[in-house]
Backbone bond lengths (Angstrom), bond angles and torsions (degrees), N, CA, C in turn:
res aa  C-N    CA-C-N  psi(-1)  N-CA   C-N-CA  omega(-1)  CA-C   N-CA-C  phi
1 X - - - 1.467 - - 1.523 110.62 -
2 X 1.206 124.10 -158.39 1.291 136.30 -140.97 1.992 98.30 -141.02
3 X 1.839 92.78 147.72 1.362 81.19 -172.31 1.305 85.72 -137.45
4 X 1.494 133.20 146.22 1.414 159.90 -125.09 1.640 121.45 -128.09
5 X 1.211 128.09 75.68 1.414 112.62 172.64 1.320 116.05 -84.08
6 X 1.431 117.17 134.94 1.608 114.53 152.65 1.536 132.85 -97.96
7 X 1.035 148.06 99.96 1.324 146.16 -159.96 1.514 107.25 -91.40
8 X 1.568 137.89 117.34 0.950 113.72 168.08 1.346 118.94 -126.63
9 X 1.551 125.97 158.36 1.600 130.71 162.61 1.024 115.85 -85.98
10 X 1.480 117.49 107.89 1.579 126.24 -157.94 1.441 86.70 -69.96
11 X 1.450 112.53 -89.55 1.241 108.28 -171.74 1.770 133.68 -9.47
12 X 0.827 144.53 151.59 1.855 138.59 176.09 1.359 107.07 49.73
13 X 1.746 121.78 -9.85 1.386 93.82 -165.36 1.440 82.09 -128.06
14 X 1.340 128.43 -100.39 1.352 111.76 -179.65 1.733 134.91 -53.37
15 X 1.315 104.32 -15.78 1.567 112.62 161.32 1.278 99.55 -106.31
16 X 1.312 92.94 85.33 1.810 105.09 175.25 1.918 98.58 -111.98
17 X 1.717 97.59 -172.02 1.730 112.01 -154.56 2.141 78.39 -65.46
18 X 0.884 128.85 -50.92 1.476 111.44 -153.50 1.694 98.56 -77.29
19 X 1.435 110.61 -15.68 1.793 106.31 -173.58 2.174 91.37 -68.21
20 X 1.769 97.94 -52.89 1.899 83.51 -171.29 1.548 101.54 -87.66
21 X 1.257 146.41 20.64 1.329 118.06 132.96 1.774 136.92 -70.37
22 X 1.684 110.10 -10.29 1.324 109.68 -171.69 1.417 97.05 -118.40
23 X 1.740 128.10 -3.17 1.337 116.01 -162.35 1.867 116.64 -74.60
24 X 1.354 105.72 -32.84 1.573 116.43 173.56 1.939 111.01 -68.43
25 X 0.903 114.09 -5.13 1.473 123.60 -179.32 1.153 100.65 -106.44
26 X 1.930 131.93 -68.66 0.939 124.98 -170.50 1.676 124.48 -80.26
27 X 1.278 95.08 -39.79 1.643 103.98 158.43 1.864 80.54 115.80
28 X 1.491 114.92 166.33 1.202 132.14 -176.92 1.733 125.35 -24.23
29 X 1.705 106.88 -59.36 1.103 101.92 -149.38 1.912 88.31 -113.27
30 X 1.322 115.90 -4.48 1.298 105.89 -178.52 1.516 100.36 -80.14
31 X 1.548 115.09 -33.24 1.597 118.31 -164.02 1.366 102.99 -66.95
32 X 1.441 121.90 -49.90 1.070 137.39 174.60 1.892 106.35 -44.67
33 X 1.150 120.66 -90.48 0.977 112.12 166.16 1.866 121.01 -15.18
34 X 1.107 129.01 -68.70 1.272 147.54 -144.05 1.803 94.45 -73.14
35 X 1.612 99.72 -61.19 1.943 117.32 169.57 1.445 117.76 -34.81
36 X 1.257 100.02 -34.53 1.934 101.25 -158.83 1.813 107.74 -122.40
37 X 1.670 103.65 19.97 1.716 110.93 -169.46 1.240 106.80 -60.97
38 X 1.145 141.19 -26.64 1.372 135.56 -159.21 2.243 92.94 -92.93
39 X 1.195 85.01 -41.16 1.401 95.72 179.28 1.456 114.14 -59.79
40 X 1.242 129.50 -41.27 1.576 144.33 -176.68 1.404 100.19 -59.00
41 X 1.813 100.71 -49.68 1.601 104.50 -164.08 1.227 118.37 -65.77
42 X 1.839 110.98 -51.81 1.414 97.94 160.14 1.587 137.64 -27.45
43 X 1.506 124.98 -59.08 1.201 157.50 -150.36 1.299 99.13 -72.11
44 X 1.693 108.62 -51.63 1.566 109.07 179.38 1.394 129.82 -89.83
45 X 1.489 104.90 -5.22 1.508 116.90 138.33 1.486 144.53 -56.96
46 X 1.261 100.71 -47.86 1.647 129.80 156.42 1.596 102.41 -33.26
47 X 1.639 87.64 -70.60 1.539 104.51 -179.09 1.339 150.19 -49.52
48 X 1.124 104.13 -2.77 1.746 140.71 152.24 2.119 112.51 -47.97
49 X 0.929 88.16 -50.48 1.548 103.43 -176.99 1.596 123.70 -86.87
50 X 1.408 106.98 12.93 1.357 129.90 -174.61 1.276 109.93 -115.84
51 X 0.997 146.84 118.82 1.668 141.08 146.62 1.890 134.19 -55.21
52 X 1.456 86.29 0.10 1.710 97.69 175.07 1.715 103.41 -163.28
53 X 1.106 159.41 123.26 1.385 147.54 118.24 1.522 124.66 -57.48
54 X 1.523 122.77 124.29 1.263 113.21 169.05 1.505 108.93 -119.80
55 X 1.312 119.18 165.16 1.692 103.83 179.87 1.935 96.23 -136.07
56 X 1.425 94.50 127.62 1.541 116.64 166.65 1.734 104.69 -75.21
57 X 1.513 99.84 161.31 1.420 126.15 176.17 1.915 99.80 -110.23
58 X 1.261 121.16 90.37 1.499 138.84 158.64 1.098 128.85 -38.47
59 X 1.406 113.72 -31.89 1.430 135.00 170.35 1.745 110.08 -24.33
60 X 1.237 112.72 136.80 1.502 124.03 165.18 1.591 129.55 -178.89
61 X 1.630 85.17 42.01 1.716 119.38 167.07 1.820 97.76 -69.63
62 X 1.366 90.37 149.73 2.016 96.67 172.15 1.738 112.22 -87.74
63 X 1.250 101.09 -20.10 1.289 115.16 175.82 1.816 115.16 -93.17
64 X 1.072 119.80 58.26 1.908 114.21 -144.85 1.693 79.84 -60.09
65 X 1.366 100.61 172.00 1.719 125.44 -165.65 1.542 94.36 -137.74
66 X 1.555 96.82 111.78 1.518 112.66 -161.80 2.002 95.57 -71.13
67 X 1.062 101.23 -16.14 1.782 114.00 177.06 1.906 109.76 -38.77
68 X 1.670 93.41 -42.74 1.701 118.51 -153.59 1.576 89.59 -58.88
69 X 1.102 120.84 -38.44 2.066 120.67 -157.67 1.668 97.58 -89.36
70 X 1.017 122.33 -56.26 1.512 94.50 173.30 1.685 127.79 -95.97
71 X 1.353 98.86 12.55 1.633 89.53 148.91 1.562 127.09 -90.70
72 X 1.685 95.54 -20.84 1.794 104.46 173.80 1.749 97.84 -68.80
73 X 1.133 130.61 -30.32 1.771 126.55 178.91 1.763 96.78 -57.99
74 X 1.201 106.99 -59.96 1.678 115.00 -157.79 1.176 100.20 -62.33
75 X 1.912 123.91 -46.43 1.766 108.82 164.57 1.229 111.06 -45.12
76 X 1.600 118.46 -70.33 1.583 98.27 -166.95 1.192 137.34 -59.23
77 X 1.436 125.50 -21.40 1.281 131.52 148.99 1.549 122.19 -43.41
78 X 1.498 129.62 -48.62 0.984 99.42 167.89 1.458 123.52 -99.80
79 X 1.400 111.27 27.51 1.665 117.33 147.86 1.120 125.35 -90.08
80 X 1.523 131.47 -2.02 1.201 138.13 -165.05 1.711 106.45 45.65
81 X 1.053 126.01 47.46 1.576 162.45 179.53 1.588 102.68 -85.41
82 X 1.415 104.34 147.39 1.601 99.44 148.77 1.295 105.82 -132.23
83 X 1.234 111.28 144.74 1.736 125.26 174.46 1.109 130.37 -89.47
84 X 1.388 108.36 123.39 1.552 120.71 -169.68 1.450 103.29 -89.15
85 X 1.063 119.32 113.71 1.570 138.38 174.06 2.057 136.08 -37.25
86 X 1.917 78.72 -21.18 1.488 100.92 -162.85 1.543 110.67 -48.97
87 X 1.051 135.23 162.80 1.610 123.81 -171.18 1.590 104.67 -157.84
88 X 1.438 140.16 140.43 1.254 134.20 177.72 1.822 102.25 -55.94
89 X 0.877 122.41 -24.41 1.472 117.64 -162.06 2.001 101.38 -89.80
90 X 1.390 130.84 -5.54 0.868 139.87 100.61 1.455 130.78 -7.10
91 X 1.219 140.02 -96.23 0.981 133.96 175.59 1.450 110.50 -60.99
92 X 1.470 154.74 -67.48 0.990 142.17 -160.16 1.778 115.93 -55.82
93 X 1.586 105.14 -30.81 1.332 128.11 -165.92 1.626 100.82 -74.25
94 X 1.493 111.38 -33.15 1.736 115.05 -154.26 1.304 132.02 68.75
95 X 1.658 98.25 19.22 1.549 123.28 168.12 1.635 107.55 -48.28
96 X 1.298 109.19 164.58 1.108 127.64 148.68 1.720 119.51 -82.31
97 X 1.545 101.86 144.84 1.734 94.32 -160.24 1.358 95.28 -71.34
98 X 1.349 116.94 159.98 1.721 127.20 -153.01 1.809 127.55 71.73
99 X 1.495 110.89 -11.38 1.550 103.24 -158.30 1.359 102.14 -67.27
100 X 1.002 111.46 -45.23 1.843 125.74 -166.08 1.859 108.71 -69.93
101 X 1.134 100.59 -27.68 1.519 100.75 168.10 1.451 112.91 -74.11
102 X 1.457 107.90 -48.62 1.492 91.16 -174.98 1.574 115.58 -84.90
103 X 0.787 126.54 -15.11 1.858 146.53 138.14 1.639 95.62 -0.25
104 X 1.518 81.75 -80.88 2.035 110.27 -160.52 1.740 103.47 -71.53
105 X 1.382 109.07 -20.36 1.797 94.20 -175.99 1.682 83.99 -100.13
106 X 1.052 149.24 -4.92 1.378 147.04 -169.57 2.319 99.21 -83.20
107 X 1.500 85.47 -52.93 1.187 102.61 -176.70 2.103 108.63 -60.47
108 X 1.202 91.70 -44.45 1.369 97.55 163.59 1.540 125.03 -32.62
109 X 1.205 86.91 -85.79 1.521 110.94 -165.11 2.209 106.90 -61.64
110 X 1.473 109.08 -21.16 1.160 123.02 163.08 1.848 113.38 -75.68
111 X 1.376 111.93 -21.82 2.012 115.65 176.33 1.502 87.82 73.09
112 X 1.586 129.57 30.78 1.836 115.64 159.00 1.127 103.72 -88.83
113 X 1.178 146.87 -2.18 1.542 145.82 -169.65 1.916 119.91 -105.69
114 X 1.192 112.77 128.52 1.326 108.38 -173.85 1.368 86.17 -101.36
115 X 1.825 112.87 157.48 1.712 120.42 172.84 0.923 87.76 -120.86
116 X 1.930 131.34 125.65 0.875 145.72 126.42 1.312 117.68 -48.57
117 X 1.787 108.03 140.49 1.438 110.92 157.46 1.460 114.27 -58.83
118 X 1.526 83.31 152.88 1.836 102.94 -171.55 1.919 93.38 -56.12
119 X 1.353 113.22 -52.12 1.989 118.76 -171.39 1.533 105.92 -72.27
120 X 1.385 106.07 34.77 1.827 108.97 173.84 1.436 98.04 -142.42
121 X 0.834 102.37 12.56 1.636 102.49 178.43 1.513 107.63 -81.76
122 X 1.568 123.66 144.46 1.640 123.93 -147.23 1.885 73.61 -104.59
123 X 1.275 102.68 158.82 1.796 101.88 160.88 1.333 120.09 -46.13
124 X 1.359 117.78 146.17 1.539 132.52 -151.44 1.782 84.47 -111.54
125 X 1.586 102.18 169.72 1.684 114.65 148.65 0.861 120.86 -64.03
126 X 1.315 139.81 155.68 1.323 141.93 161.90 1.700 116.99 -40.32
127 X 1.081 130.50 165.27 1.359 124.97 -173.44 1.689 108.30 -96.16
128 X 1.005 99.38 -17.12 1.820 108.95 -171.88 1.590 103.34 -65.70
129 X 0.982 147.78 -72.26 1.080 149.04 162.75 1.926 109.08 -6.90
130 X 1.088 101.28 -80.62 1.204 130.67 167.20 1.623 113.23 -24.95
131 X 1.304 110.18 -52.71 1.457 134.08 -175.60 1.444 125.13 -78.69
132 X 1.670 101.73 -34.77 1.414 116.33 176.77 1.638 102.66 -83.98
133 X 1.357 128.90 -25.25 1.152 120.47 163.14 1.717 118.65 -73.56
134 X 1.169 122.47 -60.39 1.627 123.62 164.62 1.368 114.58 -17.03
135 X 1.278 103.85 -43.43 1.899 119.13 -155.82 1.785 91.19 -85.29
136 X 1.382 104.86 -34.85 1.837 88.12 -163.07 1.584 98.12 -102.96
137 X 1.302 116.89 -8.08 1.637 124.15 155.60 1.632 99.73 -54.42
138 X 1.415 108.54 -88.18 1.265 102.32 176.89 1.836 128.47 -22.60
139 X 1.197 117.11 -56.90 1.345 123.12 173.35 1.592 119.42 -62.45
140 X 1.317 107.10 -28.81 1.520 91.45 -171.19 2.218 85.90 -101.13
141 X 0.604 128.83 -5.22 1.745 108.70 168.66 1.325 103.08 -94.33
142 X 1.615 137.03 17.70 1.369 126.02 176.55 1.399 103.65 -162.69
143 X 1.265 85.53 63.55 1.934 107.61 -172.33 1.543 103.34 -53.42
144 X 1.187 133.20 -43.31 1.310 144.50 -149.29 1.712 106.10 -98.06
145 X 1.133 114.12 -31.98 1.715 138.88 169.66 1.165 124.66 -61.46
146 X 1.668 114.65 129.45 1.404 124.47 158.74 1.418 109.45 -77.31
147 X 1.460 119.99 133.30 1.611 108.67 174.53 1.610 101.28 -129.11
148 X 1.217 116.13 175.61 1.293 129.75 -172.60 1.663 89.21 -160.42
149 X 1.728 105.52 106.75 1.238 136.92 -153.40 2.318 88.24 -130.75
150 X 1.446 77.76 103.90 2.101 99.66 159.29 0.983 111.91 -85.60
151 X 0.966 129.57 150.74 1.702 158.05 174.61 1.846 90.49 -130.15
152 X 1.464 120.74 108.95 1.007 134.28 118.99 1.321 170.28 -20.22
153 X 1.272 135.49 17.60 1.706 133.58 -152.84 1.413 100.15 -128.52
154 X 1.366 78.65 163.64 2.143 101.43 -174.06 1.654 80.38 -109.17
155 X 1.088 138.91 19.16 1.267 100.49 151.68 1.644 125.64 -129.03
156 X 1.383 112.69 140.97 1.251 107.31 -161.68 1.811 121.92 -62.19
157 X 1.667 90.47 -19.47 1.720 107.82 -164.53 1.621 95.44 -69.65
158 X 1.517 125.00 -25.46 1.470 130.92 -170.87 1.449 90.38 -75.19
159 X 1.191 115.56 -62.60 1.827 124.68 -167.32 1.624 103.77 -44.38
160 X 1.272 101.88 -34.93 1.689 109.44 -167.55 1.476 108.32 -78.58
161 X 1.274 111.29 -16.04 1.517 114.47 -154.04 1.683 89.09 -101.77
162 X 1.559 106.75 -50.44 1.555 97.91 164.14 1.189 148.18 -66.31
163 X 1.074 132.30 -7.81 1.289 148.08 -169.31 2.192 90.73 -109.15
164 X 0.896 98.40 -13.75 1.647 81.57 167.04 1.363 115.62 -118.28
165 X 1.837 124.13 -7.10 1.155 102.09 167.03 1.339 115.79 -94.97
166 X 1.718 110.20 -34.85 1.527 109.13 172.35 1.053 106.59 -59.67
167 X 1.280 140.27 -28.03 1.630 133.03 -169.91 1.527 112.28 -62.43
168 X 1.540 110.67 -70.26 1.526 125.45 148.97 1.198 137.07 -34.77
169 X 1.799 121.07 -21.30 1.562 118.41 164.40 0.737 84.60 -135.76
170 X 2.022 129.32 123.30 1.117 126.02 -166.92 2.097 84.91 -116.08
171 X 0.705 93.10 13.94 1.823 105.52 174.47 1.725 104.62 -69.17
172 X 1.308 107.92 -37.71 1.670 132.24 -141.42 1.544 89.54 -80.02
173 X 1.761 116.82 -11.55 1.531 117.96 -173.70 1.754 85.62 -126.50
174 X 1.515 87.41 122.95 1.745 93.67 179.98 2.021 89.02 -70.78
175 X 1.907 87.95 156.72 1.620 99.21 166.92 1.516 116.49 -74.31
176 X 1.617 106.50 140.17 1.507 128.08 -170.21 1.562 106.67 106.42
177 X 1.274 106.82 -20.97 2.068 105.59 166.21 1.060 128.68 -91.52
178 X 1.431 106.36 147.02 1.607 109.00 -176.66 1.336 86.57 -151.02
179 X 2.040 97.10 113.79 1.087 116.37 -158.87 1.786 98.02 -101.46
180 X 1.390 110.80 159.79 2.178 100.43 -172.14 1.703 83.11 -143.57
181 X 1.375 97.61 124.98 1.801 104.59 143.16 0.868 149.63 -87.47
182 X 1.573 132.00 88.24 1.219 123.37 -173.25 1.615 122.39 -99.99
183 X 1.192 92.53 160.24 1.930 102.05 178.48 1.436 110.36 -114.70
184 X 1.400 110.20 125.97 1.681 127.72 173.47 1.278 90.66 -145.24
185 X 2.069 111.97 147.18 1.220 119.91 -175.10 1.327 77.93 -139.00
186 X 1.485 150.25 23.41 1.286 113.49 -140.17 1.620 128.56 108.37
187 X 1.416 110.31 -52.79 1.572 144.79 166.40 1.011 129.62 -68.87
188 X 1.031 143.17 87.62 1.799 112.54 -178.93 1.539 123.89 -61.24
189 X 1.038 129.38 150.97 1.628 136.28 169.32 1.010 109.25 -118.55
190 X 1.597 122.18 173.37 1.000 134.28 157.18 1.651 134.92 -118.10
191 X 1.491 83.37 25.61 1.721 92.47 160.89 1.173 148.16 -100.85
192 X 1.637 147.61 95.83 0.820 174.15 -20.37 1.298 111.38 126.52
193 X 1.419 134.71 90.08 1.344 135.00 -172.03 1.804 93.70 -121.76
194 X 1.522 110.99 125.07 0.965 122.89 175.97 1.886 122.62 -120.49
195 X 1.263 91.46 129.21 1.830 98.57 179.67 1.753 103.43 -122.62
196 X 1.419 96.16 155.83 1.188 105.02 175.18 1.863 123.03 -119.74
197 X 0.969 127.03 159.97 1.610 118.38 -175.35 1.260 91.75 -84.92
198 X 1.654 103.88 159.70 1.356 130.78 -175.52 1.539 106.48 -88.54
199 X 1.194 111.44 -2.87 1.655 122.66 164.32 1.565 117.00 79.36
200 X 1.738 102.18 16.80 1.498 105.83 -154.45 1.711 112.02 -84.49
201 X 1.673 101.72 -22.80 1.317 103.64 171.93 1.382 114.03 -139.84
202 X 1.183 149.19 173.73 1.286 145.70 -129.54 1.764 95.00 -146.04
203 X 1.466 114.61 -64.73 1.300 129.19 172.60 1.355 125.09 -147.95
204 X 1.289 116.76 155.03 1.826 130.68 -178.68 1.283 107.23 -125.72
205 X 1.340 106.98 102.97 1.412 118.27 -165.31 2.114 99.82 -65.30
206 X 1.393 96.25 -33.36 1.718 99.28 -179.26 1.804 106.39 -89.27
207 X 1.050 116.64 54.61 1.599 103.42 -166.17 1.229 98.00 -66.93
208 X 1.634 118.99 -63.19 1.284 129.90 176.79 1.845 117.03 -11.15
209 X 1.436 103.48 -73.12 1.311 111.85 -174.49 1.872 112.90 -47.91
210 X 2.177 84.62 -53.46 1.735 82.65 165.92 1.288 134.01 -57.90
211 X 1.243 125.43 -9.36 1.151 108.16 173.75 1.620 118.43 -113.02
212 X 1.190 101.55 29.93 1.505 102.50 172.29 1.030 118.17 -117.29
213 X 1.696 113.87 -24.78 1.517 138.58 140.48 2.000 106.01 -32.80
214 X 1.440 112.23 -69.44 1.436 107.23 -178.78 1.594 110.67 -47.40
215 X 1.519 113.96 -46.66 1.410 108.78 -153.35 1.765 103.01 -67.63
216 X 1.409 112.80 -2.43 1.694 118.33 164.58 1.374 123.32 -83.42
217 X 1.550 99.90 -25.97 1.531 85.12 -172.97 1.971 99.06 -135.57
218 X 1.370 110.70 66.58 1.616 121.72 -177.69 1.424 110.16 -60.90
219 X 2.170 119.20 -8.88 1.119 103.91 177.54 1.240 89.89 -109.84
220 X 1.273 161.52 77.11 1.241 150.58 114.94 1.892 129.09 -138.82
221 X 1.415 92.24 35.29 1.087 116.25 166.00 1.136 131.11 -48.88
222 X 1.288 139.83 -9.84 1.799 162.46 112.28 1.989 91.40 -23.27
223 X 1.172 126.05 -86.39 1.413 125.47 -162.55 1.336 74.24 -32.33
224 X 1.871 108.34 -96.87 1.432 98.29 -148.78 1.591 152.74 -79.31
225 X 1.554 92.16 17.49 1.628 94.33 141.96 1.052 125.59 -56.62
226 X 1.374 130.72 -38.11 1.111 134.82 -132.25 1.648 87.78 -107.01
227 X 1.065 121.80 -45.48 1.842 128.10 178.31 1.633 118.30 -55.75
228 X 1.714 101.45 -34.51 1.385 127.36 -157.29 1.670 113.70 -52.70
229 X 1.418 119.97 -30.21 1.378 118.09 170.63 1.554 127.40 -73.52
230 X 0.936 113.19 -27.53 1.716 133.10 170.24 1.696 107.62 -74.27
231 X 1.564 119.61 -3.15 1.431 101.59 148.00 1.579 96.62 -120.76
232 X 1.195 117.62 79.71 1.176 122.87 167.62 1.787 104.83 -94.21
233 X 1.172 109.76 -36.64 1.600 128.41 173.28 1.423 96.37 -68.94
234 X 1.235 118.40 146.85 1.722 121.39 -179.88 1.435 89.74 -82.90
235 X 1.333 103.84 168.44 1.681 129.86 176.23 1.660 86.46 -113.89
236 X 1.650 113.72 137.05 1.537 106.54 158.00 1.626 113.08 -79.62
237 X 1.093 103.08 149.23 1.566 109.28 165.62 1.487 108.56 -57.03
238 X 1.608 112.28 -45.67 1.536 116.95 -151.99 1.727 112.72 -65.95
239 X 1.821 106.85 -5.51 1.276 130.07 -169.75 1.362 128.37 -105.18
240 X 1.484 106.24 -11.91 1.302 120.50 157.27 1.453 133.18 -31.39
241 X 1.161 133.88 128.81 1.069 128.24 -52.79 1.523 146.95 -96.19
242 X 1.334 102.36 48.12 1.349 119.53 -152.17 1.541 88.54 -101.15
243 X 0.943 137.92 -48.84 1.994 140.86 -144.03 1.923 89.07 -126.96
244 X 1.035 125.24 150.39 1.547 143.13 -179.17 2.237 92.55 -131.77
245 X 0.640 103.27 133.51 1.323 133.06 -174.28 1.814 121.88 -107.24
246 X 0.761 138.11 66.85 1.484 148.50 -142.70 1.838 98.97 -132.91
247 X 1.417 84.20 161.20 1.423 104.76 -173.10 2.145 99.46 -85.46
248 X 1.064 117.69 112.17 1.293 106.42 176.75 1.306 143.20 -19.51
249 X 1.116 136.72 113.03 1.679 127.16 -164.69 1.703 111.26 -49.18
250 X 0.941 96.24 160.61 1.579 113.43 -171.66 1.777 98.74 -87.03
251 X 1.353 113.33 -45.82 1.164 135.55 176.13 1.831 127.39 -106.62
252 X 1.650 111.93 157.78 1.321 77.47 178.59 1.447 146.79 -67.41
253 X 1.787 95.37 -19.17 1.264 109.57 166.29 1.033 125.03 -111.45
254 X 1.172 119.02 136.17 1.562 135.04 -165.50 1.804 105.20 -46.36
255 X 1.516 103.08 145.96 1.493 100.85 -172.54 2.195 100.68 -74.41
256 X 0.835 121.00 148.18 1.674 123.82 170.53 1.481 113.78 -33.19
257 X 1.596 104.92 -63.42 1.084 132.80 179.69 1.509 104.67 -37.53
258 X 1.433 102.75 -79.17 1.585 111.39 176.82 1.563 120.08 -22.80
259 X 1.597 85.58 -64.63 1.786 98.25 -169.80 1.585 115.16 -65.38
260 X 1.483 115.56 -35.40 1.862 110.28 168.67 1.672 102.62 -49.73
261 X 1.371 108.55 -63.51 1.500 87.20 -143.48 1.516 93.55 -90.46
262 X 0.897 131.21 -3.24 1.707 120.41 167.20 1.275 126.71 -68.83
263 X 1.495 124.10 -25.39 1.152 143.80 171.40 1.673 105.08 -96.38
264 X 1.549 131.01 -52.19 1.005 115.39 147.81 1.942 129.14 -12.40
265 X 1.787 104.18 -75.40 0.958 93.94 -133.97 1.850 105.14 -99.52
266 X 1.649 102.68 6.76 1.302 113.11 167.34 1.511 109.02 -118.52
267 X 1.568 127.72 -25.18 1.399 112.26 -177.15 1.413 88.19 -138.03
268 X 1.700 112.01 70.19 1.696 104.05 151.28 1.380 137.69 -32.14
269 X 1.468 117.31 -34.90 1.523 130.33 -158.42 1.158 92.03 -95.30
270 X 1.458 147.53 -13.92 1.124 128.50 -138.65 1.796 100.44 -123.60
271 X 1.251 127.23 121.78 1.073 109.12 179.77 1.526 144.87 -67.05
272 X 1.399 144.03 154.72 1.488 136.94 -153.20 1.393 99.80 -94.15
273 X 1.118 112.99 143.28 1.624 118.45 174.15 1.576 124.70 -52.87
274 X 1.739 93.21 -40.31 1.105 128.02 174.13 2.079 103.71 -58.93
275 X 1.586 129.46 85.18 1.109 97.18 -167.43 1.684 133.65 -80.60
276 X 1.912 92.70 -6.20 1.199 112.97 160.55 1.782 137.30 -50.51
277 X 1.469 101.72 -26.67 1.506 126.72 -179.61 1.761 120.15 -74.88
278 X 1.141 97.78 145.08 1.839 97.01 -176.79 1.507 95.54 -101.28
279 X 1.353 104.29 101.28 1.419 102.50 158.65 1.528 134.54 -72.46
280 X 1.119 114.57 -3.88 1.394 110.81 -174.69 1.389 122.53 -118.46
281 X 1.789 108.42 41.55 1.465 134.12 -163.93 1.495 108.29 -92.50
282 X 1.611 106.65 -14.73 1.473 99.04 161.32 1.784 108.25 -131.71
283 X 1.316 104.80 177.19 1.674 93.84 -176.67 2.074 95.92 -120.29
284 X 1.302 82.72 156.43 1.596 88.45 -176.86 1.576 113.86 -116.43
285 X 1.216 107.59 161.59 1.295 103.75 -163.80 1.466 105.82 -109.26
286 X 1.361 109.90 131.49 2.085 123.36 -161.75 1.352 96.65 -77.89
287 X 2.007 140.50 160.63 0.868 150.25 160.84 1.446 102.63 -51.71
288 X 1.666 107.94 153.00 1.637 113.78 170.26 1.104 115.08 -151.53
């Protein structure tokens, strides 16, 4: 059988107008629950035909809203779900996947954390970043698994943004996924836009890094599709940035392609052997 991600954008979609009219009464995870019932019910109907549900945190506000982690618990609870911890602040941070969640419910339960309203939230990253990691999280902990992985959001400008980059790098969905966009604000719809991977790679043992690498360079997302199979081999951390780690050339000399964005997109500073090559066509992202 088949195993189930849900990804959601708390903000507009499950912290919608009826989630902050009942949340100061009911408190976090009951409002939540209570806001999105018709929505749950569907989902856990669906969810019959799955052999596992897990539910992602969508989030990719700059201001994250420590609110998002235990209302993503109270969904999966009443999906009989388990929640994957992963968090954008994770990848930008060079966390380990989960750190920032348990960070923010730590901070919680200590009263160091202020919750901003969801309509104070400063502009977020793009969600793609975010998504291309979820997706190859998902794939590499269920190596053996077909999944059928949702993307969530009330907003249409996200839906729009996905359906043309996953559409256009169909790399960006490891093979065995079949990734669906849906829109809930609150509302239900009935749109459902579905893509499939181009089947070209399976898993990226460095997704993490890759995708913090993307969230720098969202306009040249053509290069690194196109680079993206040649870190199919992990890069060690412990090698940074002295040694590049690559899958052996096919040829004796390294293809162009290869050598820009591989040197690009893990040792910007460092110059290409190649002296003809522009190494500094993508930007990389420093420890923090």
């Amino acid at each position: 059988m088949t195993i189930r991600y849900l990804s959601f954008a708390f903000d507009g979609c499950l912290l919608n107008t009826r989630y902050l009219e009942r949340v100061s009464k009911q408190g976090i995870g009951k409002a939540v629950q209570s806001a999105n019932k018709m929505l749950l019910k569907q989902l856990k109907k669906e969810g019959k035909a799955f052999t596992q549900t897990n539910v992602f945190i969508g989030s990719t506000r700059r201001d994250f809203n420590p609110s998002h982690c235990p209302a993503a618990l109270a969904i999966s609870k009443a999906l009989g779900a388990r929640p994957d911890p992963l968090l954008m602040d994770d990848i930008l941070k060079e966390r380990q996947p989960g750190e920032s969640f348990h960070r923010t419910i730590k901070s919680l339960i200590d009263n160091t954390f202020s919750i901003p309203q969801p309509a104070e939230g400063k502009a977020g990253h793009s969600i793609i970043p975010l998504l291309f990691a979820q997706l190859y999280k998902a794939a590499q902990d269920n190596p053996d698994e077909a999944i059928v992985f949702e993307v969530w959001t009330g907003r249409r400008e996200d839906i729009d943004q996905i359906e043309q980059v996953f559409g256009n790098y169909r790399n960006f969905i490891p093979s065995g996924i079949q990734l669906h966009i849906r829109l809930y604000d609150g509302e239900m719809y009935e749109l459902d836009i579905a893509l499939d991977s181009n089947d070209s790679i399976t898993a990226l043992p460095g997704y993490l890094r890759l995708a913090a690498i993307m969230d720098m360079n969202l306009e040249r997302l053509a290069l690194f599709s196109n680079g993206l199979p040649d870190f199919v081999q992990s890069v060690s951390s412990a090698i940074y940035p002295q040694v590049k780690t690559l899958s052996p050339p096919t040829h004796a000399d390294d293809d162009d392609t290869v050598e820009t964005i591989s040197s690009c997109l893990f040792f910007s500073h460092k110059p290409s052997k190649h002296r003809d090559i522009d190494t500094t066509t993508l930007s990389a992202p420093g420890p923090k």
